[in-house]
C-alpha positions in Angstrom: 81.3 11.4 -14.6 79.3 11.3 -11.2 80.3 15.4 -10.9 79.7 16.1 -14.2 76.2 15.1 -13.4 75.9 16.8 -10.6 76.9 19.8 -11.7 73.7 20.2 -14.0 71.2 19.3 -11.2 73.1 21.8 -9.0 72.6 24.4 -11.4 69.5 23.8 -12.1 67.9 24.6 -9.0 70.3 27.3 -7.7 68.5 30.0 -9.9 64.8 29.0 -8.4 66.5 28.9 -4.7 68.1 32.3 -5.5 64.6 34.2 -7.2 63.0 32.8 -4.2 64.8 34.4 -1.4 64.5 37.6 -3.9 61.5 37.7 -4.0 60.9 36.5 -0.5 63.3 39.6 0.7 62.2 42.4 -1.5 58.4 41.3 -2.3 57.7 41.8 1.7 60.3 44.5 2.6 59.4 47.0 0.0 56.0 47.4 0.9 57.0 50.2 3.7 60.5 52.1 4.2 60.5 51.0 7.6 61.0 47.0 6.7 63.1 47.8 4.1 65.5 49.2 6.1 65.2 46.5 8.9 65.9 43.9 6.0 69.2 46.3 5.0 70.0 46.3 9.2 69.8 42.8 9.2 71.9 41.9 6.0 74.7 44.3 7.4 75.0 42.6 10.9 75.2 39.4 9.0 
């Protein structure tokens, strides 16, 4: 019982963890070419 109630919870704030890096990532890189592509540099040497 103590996962299924977890599980919810969990779920639950996965998505607003998610939109946040997103938006995070994209909402500042995508204002010029150049950070964009440092962003893509950065998430290939990860």
């Amino acid at each position: 019982m103590a996962t299924l109630r977890e599980q919810p919870d969990n779920l639950g704030l996965w998505p607003r963890y998610a939109n946040n890096l997103i938006t995070l990532a994209f909402g500042h890189a995508t204002r010029t070419t150049f950070n964009l592509q440092q962003l893509t540099h950065k998430l290939y040497l990860s």
